[in-house]
MARFI-542488 format. One line per field, with one value per residue: residue in one letter; x, y, z of N, C-alpha, C in turn. Coordinates in nm, 2 decimals, padded with zeros to 4 digits. Layout:
aa: a; ...
nc1: X; ...
nc2: Y; ...
nc3: Z; ...
cac1: X; ...
cac2: Y; ...
cac3: Z; ...
cc1: X; ...
cc2: Y; ...
cc3: Z; ...
***
This chain:
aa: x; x; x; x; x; x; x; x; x; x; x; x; x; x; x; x; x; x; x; x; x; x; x; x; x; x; x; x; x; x; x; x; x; x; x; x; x; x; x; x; x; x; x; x; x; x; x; x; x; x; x; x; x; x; x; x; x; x; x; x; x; x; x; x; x; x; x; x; x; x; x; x; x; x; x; x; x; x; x; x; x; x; x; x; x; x; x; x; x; x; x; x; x; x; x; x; x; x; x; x; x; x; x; x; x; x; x; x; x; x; x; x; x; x; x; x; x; x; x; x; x; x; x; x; x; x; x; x; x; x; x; x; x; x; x; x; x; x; x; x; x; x; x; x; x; x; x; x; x; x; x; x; x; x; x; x; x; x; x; x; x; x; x; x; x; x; x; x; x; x; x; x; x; x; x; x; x; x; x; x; x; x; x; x; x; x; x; x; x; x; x; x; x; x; x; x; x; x; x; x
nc1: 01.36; 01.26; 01.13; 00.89; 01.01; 00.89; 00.91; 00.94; 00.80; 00.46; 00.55; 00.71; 00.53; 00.51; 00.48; 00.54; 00.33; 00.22; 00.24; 00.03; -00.18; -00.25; -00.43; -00.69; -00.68; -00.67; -00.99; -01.07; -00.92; -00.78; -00.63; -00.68; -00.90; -00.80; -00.60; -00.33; -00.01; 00.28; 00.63; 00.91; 01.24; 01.49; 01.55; 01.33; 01.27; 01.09; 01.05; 00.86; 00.54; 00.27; 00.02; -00.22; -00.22; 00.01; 00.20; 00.13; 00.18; 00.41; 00.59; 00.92; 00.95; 00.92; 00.67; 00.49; 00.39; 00.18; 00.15; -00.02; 00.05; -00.21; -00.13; -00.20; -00.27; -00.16; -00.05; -00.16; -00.25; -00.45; -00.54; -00.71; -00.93; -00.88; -01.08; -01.30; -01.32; -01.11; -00.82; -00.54; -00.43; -00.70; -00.94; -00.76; -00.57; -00.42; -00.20; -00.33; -00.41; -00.38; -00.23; -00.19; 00.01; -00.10; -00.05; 00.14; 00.07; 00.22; 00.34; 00.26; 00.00; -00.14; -00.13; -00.35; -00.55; -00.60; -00.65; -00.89; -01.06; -01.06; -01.05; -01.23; -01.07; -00.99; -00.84; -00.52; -00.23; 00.04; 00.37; 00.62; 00.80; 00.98; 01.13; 01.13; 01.20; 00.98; 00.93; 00.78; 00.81; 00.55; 00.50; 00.67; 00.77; 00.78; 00.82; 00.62; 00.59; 00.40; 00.33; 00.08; -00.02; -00.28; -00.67; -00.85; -01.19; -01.35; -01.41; -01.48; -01.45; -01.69; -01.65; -01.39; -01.27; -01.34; -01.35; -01.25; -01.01; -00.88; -00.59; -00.38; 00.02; 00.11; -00.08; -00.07; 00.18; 00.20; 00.02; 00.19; 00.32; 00.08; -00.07; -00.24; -00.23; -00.11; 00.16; 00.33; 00.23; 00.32; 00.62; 00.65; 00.60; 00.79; 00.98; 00.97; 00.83; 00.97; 01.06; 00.78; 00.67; 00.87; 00.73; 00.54
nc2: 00.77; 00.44; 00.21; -00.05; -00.31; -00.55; -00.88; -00.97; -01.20; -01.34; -01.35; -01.60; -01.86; -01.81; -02.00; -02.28; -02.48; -02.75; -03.06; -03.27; -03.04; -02.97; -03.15; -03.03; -02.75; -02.78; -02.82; -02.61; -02.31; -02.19; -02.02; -01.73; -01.66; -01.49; -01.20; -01.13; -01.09; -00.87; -01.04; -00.90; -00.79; -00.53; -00.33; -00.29; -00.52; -00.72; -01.09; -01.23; -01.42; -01.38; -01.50; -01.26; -01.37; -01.56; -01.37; -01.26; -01.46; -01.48; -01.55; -01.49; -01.31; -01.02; -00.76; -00.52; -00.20; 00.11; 00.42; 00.74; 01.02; 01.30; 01.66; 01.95; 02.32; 02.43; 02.21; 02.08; 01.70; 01.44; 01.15; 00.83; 00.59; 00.25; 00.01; -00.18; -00.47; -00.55; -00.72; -00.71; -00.46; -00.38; -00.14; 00.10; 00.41; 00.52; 00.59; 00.84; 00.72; 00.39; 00.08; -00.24; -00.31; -00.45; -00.74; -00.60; -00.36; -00.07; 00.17; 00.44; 00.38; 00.18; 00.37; 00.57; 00.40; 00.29; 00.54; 00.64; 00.42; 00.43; 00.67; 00.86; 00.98; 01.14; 01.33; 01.45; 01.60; 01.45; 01.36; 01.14; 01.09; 00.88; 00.56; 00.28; -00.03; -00.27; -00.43; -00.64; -00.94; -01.09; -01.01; -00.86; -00.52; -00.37; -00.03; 00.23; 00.60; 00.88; 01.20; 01.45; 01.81; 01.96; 02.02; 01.86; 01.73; 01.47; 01.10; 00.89; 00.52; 00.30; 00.05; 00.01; 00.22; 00.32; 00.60; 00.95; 01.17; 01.52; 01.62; 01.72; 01.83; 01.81; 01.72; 01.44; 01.35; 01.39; 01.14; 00.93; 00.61; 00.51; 00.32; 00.38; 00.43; 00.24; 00.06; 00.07; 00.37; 00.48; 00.46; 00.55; 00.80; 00.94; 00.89; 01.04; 01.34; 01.56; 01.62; 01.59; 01.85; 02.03; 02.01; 02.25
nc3: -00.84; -00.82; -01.04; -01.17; -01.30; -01.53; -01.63; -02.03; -02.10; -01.89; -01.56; -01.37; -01.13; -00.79; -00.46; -00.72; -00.89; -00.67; -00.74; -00.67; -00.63; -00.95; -01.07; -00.88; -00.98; -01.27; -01.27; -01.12; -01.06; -00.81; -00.76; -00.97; -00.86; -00.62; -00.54; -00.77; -00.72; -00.76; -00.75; -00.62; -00.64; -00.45; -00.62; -00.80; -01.01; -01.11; -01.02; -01.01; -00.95; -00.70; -00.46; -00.28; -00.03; 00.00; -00.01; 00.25; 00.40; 00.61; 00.41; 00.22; 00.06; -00.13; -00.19; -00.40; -00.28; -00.25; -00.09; -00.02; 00.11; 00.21; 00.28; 00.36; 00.35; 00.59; 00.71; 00.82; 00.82; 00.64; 00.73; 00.72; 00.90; 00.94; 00.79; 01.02; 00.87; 00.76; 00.75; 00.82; 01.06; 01.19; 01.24; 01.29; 01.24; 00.94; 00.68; 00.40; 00.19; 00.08; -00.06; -00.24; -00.53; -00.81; -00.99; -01.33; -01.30; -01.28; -01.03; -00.99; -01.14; -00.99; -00.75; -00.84; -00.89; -00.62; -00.47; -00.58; -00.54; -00.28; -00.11; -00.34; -00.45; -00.77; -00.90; -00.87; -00.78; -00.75; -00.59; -00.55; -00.32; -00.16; -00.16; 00.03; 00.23; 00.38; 00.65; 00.86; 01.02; 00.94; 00.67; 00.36; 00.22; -00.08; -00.07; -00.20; -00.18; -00.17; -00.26; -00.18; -00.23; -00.08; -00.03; -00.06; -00.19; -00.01; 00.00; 00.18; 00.10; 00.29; 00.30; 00.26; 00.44; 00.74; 00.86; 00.83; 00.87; 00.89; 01.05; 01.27; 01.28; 01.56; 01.71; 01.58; 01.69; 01.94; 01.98; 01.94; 01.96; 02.13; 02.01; 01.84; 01.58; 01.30; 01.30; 01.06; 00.96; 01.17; 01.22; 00.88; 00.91; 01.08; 00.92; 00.67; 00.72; 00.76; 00.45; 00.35; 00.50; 00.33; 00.11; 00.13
cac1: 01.24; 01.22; 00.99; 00.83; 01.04; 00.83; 00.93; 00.83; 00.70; 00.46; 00.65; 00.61; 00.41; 00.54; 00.52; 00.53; 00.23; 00.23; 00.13; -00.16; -00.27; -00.29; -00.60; -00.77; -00.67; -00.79; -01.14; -01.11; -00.79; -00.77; -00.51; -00.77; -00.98; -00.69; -00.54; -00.23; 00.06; 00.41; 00.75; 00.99; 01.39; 01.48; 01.54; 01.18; 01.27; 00.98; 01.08; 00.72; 00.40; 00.21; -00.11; -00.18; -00.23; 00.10; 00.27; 00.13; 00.21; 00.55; 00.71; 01.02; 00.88; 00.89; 00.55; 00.54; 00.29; 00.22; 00.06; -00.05; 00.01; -00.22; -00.09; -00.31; -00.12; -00.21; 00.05; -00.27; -00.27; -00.56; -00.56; -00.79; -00.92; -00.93; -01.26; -01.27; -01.33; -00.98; -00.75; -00.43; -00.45; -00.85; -00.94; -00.62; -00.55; -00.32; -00.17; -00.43; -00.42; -00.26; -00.26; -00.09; 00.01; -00.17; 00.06; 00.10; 00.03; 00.28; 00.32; 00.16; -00.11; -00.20; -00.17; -00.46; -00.66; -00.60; -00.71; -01.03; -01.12; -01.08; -01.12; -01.27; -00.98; -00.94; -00.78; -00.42; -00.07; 00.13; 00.55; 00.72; 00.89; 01.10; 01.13; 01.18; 01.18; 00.93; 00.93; 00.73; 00.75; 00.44; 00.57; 00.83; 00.71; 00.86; 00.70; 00.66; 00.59; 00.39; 00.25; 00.00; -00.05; -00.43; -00.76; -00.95; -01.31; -01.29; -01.54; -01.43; -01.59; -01.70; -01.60; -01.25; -01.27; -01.43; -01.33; -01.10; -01.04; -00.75; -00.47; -00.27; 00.13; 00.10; -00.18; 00.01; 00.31; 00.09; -00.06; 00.27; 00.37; 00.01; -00.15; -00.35; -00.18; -00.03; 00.32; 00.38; 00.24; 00.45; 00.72; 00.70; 00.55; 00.89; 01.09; 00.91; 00.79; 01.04; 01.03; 00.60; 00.65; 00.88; 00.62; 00.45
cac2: 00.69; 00.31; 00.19; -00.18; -00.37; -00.67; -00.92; -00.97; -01.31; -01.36; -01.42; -01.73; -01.85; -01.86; -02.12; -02.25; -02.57; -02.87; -03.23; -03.29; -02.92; -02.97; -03.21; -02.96; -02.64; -02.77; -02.77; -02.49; -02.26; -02.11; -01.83; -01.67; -01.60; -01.41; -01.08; -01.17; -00.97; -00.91; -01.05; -00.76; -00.76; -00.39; -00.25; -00.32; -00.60; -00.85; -01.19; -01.33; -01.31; -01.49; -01.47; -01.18; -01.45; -01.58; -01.25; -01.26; -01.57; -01.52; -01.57; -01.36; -01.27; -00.90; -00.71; -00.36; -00.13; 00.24; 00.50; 00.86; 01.15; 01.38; 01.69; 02.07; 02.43; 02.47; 02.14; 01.93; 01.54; 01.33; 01.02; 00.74; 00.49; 00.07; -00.05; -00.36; -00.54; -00.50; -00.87; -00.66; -00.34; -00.29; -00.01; 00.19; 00.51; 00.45; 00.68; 00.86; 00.62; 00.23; -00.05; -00.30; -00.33; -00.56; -00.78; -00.62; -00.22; 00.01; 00.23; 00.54; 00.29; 00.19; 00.43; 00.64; 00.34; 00.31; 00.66; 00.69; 00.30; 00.41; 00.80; 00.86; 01.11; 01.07; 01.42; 01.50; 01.56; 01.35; 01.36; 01.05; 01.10; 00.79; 00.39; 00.19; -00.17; -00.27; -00.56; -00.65; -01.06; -01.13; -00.98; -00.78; -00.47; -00.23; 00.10; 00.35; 00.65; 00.95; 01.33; 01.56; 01.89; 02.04; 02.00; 01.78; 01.66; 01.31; 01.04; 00.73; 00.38; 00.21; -00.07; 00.05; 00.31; 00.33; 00.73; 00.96; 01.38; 01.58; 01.57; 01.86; 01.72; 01.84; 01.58; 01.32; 01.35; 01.33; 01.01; 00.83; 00.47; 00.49; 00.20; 00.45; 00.40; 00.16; 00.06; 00.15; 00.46; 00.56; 00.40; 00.62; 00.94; 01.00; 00.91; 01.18; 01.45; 01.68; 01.60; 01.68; 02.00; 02.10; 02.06; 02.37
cac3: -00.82; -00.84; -01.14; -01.20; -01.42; -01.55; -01.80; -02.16; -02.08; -01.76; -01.48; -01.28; -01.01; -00.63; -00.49; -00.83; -00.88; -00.62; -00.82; -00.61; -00.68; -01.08; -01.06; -00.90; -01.07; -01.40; -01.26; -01.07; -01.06; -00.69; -00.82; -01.07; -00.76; -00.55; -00.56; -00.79; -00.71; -00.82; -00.63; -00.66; -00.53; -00.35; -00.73; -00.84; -01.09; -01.09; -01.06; -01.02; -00.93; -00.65; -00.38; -00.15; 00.15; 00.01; 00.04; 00.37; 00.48; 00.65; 00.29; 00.26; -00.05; -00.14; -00.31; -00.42; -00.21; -00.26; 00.04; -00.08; 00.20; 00.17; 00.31; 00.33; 00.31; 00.72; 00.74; 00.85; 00.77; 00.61; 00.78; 00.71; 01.00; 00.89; 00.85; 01.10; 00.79; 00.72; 00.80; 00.93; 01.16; 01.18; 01.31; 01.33; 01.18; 00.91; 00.58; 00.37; 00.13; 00.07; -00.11; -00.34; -00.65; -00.85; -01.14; -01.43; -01.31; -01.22; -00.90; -01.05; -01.17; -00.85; -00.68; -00.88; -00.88; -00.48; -00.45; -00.64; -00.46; -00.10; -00.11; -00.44; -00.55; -00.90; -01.00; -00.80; -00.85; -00.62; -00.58; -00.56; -00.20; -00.11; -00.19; 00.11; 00.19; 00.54; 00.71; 01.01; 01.05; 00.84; 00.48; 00.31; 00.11; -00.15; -00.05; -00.27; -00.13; -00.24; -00.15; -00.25; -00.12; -00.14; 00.07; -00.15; -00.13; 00.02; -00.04; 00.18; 00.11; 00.37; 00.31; 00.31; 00.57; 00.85; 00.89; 00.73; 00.92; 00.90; 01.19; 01.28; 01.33; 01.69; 01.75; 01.58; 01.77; 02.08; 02.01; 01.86; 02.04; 02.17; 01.95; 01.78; 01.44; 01.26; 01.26; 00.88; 00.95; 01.27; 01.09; 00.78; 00.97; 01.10; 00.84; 00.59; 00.80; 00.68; 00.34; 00.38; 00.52; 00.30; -00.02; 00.18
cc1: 01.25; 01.12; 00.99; 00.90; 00.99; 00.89; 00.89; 00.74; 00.65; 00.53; 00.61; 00.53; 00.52; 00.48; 00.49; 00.38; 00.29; 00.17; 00.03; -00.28; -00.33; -00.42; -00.68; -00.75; -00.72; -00.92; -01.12; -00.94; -00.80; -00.68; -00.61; -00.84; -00.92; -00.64; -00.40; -00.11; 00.21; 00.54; 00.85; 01.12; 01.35; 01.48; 01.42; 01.20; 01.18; 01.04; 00.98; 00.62; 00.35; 00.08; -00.12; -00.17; -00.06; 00.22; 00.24; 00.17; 00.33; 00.61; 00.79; 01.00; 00.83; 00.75; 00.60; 00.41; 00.30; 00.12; 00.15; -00.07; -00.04; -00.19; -00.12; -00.19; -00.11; -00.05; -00.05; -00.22; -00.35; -00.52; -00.66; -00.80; -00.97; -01.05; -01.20; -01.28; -01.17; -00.89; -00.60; -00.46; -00.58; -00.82; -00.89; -00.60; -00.43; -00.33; -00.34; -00.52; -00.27; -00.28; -00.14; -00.11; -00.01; -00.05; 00.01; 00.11; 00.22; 00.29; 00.26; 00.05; -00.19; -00.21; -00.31; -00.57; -00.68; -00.69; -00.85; -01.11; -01.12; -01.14; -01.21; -01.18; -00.95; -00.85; -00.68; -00.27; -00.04; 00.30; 00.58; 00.84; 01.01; 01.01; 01.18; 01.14; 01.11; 00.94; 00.86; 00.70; 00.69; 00.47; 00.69; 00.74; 00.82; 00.79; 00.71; 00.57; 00.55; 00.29; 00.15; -00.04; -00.18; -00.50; -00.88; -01.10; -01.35; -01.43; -01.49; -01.54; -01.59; -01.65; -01.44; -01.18; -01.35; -01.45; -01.24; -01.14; -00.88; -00.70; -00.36; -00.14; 00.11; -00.01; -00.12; 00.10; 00.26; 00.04; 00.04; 00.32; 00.21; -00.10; -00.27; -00.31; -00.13; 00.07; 00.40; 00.37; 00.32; 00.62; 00.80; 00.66; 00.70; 00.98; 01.05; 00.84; 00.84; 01.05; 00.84; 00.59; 00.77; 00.83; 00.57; 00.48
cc2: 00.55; 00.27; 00.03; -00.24; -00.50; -00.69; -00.91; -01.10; -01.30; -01.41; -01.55; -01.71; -01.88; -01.88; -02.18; -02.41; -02.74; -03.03; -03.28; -03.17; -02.94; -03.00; -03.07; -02.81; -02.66; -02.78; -02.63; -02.42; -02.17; -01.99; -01.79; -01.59; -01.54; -01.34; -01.18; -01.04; -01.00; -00.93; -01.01; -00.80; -00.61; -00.32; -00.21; -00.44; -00.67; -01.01; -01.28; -01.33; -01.43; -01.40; -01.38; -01.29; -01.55; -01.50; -01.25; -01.31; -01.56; -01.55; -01.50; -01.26; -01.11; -00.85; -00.58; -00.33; 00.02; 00.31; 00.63; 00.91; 01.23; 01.54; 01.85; 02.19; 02.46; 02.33; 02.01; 01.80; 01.47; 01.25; 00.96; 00.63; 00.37; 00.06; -00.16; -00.44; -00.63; -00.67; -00.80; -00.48; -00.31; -00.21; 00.08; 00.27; 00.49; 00.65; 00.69; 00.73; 00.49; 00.13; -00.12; -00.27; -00.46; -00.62; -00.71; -00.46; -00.15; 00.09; 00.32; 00.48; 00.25; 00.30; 00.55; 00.53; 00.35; 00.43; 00.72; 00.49; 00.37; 00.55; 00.89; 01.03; 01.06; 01.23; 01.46; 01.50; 01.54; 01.36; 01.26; 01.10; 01.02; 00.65; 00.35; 00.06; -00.19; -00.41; -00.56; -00.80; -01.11; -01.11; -00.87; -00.70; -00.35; -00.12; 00.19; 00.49; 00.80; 01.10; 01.40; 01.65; 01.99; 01.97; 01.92; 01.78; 01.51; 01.24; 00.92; 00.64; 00.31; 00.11; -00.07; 00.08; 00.33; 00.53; 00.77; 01.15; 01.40; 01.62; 01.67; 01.76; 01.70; 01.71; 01.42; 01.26; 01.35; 01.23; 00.88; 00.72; 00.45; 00.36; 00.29; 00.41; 00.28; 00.13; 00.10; 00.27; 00.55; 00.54; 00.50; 00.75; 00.99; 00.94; 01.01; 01.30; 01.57; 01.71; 01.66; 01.75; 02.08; 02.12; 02.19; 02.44
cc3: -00.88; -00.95; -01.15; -01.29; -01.45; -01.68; -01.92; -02.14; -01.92; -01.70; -01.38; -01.16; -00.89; -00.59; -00.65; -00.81; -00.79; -00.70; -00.79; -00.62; -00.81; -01.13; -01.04; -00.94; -01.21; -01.38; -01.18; -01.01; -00.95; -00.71; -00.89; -00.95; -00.65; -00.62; -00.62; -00.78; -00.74; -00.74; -00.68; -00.57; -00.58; -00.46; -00.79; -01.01; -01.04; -01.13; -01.03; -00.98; -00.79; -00.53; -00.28; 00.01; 00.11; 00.05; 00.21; 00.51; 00.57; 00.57; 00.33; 00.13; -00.07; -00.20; -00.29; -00.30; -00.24; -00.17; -00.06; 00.09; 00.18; 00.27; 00.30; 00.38; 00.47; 00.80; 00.80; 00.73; 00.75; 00.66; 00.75; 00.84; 00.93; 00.93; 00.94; 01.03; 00.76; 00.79; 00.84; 00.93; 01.18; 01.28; 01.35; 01.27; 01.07; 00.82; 00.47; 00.24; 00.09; 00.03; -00.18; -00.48; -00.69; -01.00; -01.26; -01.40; -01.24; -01.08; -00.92; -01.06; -01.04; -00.77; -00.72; -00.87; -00.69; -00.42; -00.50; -00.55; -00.28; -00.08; -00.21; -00.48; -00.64; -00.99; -00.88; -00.85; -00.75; -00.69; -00.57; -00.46; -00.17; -00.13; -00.08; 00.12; 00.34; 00.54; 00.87; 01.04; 00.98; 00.69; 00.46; 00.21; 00.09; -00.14; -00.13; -00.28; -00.19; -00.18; -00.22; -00.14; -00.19; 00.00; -00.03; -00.04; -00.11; 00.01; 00.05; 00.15; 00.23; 00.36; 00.31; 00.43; 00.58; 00.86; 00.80; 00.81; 00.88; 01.08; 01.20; 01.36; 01.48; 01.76; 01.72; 01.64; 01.89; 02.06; 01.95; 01.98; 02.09; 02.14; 01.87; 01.63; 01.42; 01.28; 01.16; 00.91; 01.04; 01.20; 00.96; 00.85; 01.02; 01.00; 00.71; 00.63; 00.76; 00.55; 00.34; 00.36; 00.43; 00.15; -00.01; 00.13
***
């Protein structure tokens, strides 16, 4: 398993400050009010920190991310559907739970906060499946990849998700290339599938 290595001193800013920026950052510091998040090579060494809409931008700029499968003794799949709120994939069925890592937290760390913010699971033991590196054009993320097997009681927030049922594989595998999911999630659905089922 991959872990967060952050420095002893904060790490810098990417991009680091423009001279026309400075002015207005001492009245009002536009980073403070953005998701800051950490810029990771494929090891998980942090070499700095910078804006989720910079991560997004088409930088090449790696972040961490971590998605929780949840996975019931029947072999069903929790899925969650994107609110339309959502600025990439609305409305698409994605992994049960996902998000980033915020500067400063670990992948464990997020990922429990992730889990009690979108589904309100706050008690589970999760495995530490697989680290991979995604890319789809728009960003670069370190994935860090994690399971739990139970039938919890799910709480989504709206404002997260829109939906959230359980998915028998058989259904999944019938609706894959279809634009029903994600990319990440078709993506990682076949590369952990066997790995999943053999928590059972």
């Amino acid at each position: 398993m991959i872990e967060l290595l952050y420095p002893d001193e904060i790490a810098p800013r990417i991009p680091g400050p423009k001279a026309a920026d400075v002015q207005m950052r001492r009245s009002a510091d536009k980073d403070t009010r953005q998701e800051c998040l950490p810029a990771v090579l494929e090891n998980g060494i942090v070499i700095g920190r910078a804006s989720r809409n910079y991560c997004h931008g088409g930088s090449a700029l790696m972040h961490p991310v971590v998605h929780l499968h949840i996975i019931d003794r029947n072999g069903d799949i929790y899925l969650q559907k994107r609110s339309l709120k959502k600025d990439i994939q609305p409305g698409k069925w994605d992994t049960a739970v996902g998000g980033h890592v915020s500067y400063g937290e670990s992948f464990a760390e997020a990922l429990f906060r992730e889990a009690s913010e979108e589904l309100g699971l706050t008690r589970f033991n999760a495995s530490n499946i697989d680290t991979y590196v995604f890319e789809n054009g728009r960003d670069r993320e370190l994935v860090s990849v994690f399971a739990c097997v139970g039938h919890p009681n799910l709480k989504p927030d709206p404002e997260e998700v829109s939906e959230g049922r359980w998915w028998g594989q058989d259904e999944i595998e019938e609706n894959l290339g279809s634009g029903l999911f994600t990319p990440n999630f078709e993506n990682e659905y076949r590369k952990i599938i066997g790995t999943l089922n053999a928590l059972l």
